[in-house]
N, C-alpha and C positions, 0 to 999 in steps of 0.2 A: 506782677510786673517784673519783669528782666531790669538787671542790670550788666550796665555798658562794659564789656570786655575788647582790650586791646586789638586782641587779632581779628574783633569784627569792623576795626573803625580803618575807612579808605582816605588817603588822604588824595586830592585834585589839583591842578595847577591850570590856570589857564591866562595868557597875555591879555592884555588890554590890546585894540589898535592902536591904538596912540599911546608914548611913556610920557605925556603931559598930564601935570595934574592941575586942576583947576579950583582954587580957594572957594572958600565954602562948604555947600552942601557935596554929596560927590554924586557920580551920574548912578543912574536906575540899573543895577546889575541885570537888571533882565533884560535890560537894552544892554549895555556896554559894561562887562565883555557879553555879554548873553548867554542864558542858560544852556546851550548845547554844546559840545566837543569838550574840548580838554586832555590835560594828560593824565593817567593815573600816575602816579610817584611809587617806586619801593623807595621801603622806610625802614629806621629802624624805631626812631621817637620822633614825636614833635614838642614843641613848649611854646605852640602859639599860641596865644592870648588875648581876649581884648582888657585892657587898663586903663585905668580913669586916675589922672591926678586926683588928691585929696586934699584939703584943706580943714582945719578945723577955728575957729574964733577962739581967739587972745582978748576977749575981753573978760574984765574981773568982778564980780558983783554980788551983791549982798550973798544971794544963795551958793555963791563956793563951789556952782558947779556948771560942765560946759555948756554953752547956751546953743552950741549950733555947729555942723559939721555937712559939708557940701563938696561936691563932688566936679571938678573939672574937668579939663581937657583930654580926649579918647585917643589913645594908639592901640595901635595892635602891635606887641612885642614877642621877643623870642624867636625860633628856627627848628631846620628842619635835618636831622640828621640822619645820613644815611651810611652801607656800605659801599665802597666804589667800585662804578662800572661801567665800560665804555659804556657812551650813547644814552646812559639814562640821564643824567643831570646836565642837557646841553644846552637846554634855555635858562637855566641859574648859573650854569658858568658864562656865559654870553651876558647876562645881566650885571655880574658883579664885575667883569673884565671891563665893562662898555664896549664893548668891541662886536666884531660880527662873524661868525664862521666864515672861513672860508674853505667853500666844498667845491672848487676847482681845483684838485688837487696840479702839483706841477708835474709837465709832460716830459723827459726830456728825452731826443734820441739823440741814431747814430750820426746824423746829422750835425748835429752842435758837438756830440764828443769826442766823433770820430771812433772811437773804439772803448771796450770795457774789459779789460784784464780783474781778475780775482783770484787773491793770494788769503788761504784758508790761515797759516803763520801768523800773518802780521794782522789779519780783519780788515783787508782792505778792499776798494774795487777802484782802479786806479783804470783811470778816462784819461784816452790816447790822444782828445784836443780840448779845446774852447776851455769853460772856467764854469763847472758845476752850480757856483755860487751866484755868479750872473744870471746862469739859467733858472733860479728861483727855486734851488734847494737851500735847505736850512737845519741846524742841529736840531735832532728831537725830530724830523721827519721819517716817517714812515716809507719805505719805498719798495717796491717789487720790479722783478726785471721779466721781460716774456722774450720768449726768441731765443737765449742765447746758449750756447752751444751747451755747455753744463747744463743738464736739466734739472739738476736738484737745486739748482739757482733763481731757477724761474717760479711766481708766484710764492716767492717767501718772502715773510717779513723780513727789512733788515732795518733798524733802528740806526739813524748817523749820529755818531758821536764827536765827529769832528773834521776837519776838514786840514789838508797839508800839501806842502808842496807847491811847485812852480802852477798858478793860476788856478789850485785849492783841486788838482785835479786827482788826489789821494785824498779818499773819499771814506774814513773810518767807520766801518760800521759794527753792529752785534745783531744776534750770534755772527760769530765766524763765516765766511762765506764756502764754498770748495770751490779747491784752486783750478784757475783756470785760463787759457791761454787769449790773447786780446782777441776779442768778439765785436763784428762790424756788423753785426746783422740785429743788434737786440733794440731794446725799445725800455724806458728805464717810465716809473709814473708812483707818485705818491698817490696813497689812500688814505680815505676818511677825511676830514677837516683838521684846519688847524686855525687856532684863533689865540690873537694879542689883546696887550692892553696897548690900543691906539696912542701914535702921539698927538692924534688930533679926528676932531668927528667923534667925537665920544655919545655913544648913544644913552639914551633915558629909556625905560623900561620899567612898567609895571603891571602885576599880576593879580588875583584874585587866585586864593588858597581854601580850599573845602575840605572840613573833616568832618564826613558822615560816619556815626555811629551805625550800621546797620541793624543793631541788635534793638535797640529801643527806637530807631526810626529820628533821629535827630543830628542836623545838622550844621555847622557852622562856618559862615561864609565870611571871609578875612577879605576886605575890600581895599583896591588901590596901594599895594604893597610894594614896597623895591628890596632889593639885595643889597642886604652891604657887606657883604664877603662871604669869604670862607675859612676853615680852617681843615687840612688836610693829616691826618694821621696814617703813617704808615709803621707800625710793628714789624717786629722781625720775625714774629712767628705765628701771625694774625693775618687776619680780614685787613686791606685798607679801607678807611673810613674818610665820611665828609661829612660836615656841617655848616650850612650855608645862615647868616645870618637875615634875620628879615626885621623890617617895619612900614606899617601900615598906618589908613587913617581908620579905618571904621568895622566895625563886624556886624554882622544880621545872622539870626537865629533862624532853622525852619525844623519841623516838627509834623509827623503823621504823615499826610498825602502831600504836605510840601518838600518832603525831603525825602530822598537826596535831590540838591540844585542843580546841579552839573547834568545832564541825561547824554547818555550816549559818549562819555570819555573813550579817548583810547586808552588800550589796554599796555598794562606795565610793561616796562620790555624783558628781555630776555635774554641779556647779555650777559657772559659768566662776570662774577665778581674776581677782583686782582687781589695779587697777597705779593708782601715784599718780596720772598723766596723767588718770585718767578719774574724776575727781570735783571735790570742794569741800575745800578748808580755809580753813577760816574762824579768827584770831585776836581774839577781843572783839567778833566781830560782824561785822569787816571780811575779806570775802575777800581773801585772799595768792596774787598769781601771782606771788612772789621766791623762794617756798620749794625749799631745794634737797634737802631730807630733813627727815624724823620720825620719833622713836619710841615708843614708851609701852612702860611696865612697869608690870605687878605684881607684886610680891614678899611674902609672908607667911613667908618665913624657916621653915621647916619644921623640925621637930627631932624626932629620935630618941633620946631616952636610953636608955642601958643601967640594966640594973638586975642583982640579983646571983640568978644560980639560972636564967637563961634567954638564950639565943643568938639571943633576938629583941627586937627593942626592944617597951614594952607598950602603944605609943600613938605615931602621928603627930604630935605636938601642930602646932599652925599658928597664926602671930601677926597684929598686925594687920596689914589690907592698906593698903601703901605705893605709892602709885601716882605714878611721876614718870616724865621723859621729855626729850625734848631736839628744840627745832626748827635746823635748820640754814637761812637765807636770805639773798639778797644784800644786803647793807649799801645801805639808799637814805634814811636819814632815823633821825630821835633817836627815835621812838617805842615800839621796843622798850627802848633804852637806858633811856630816863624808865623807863617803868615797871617796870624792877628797881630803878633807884635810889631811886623813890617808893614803891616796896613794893606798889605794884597790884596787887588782885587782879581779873584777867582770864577770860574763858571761850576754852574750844577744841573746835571742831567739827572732826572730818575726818569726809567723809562719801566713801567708795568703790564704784565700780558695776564689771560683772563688760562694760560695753560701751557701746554709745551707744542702742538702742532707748529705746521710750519707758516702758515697764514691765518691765527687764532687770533681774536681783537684785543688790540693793546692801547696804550692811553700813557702819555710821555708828559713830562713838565722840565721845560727847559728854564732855568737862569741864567742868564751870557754875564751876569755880573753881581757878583755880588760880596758882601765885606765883614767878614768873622769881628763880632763884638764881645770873643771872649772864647778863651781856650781852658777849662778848666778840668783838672786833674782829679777822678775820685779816689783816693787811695785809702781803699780799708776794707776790713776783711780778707779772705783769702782764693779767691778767687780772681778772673782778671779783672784790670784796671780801664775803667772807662775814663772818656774824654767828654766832656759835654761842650760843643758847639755853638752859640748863637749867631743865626747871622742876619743885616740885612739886605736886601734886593734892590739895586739900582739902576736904573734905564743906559743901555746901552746904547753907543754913540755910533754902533753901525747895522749891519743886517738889519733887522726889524726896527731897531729902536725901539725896542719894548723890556719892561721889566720879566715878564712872564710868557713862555711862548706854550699853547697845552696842542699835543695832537692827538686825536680821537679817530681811531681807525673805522669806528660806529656812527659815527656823526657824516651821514651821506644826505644828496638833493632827493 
């Protein structure tokens, strides 16, 4: 008889139609979600699990020894972590954000701007009318231009980083654009999706997660689960990674001709993975080449209560989302310092590409606000001098009103 080896075991994802759960027993997986489609997941690990409280008897008695030990209420705990890449993880970031893509990317022309000047110096594309910002751009958007007169302009990425000037129409973006004289004939359009955490409408969502062993024919199906975050790791000289947290009410086992559950998944995607080297981070607007690490987290604290008469908890509950994170960079001046000690509230761009092309897929995470809980100094050895960062993310009072804004150039209808 074989045994189970890593690189044979597939892991599945598939939505529920409905993110209600309903106390009790939970519904017939074969009816809801039902055994066909799904999405395959790349991974790197999982650590999901089903768990059963424990209990054992505190009573004392002649014979000195325990009289009884019984088993409670069932979650399914642990997550799933992977390396990051457009388009693969867009129904677990949509789950843990509550929020919904939005894959109407914004159109804008020469109409509303009147004209597009690009200056390669300064990174800018500077709109001859109207108000960029009105028209439904936003930092961390992905945008391409077609038509206009510089054609090495046209169909390239350019990442905005920020917005200036009289009716925001200095338009900051990365890479550098080539310079170029005002152009009345082009046409400007965001790609891929971009999705918040809403200030309101917050969606419920949950999944059923499958890991088939293929090698011993054995499967495990993780029933009625929700997201309760993530946590993002970007190295300086690595893979970026994600690990998305989960909890569930219930797991079922299958085995021989019943497994694998899922039939018919789609197949993993195939988008390149992002490494820090190949992008932008931006602090306050100012790009950072000290950075020698970052990460982001969201956390919603997820919780299961037991209740009395049922071996399932009767609801995921999930609280607010918590979004903090930490920059690590080499110590070269007070300006991080100042602004924990002045209590600054600052923004943070990372923006990540899967390569150097000039329309290659890339994957942004904006914060328009957020508040260093500590500037600390590491001084020792002899080498340079790190800074260690914490910070946390707080909802912004304008544009989106969101703590988090993610754009995914992979994430299409």
């Amino acid at each position: 008889m074989p045994l189970a080896e890593g690189v044979s075991a597939r892991i599945t994802v598939k939505p529920y139609a409905s993110g209600n759960i309903t106390p009790g027993a939970g519904p017939d997986p074969t009816v809801e979600p039902g055994a066909t489609g799904g999405q395959i997941l790349r991974r790197v690990s999982s650590s999901l699990t089903l768990s059963k409280d424990t209990y054992q008897s505190a009573e004392i008695n002649s014979h000195r020894q325990l009289s009884d030990f019984r088993h409670g209420v069932r979650r399914v705990t642990g997550g799933i972590s992977g390396e990051l890449s457009p388009g693969t993880y867009e129904m677990l970031f949509e789950a843990a954000m509550r929020g919904t893509w939005d894959i109407t990317p914004t159109s804008v022309s020469n109409t509303e701007l009147t004209s597009i000047a690009a200056d390669h110096t300064t990174s800018t594309l500077i709109a001859g009318g109207g108000d960029p910002v009105a028209s439904g751009l936003r930092v961390g958007d992905v945008i391409r231009l077609t038509g206009a007169s510089e054609v090495t302009n046209n169909g390239k990425n350019f990442t905005i980083s920020s917005f200036s000037g009289a009716s925001n129409r200095t338009i900051h973006v990365y890479p550098a654009p080539t310079t170029m004289a005002a152009d009345t004939t082009f046409s400007m359009a965001g790609t891929g999706g971009t999705l918040i955490i809403p200030a309101s409408g917050h969606v419920s969502r949950k999944f059923a997660f499958e890991i088939w062993n293929a090698d011993i024919d054995v499967a495990q199906v993780f029933t009625e689960c929700r997201v309760g975050g993530f946590n993002i790791q970007l190295p300086p000289t690595g893979i970026g990674t994600v690990e998305f947290t989960v909890m569930g009410r219930d797991g079922i086992a299958f085995e021989a001709g019943a497994a694998p559950f899922f039939t018919s998944p789609a197949a993993e995607t195939t988008t390149g993975l992002v490494a820090a080297v190949n992008g932008l981070l931006q602090v306050n607007g100012i790009t950072r080449a000290v950075v020698t690490g970052a990460n982001i987290q969201l956390e919603m604290n997820p919780e299961g209560t037991p209740v009395i008469g049922s071996d399932l908890v009767p609801e995921i509950f999930l609280g607010r989302s918590l979004v903090t994170g930490q920059i690590t960079a080499f110590f070269e001046n007070m300006e991080l310092i100042n602004s924990f000690i002045d209590e600054d509230e600052i923004s943070l761009l990372i923006y990540l590409t899967t390569g150097s092309s000039a329309a290659t897929d890339a994957i942004s995470f904006f914060l328009p606000r957020i508040k260093l809980g500590g500037a600390s100094v590491d001084t020792s050895g002899e080498a340079g001098q790190t800074i260690t960062v914490p910070f946390t993310a707080l909802k912004a009072s304008t544009g989106d009103a969101t703590t988090l804004r993610i754009t995914d150039t992979a994430v299409i209808a």
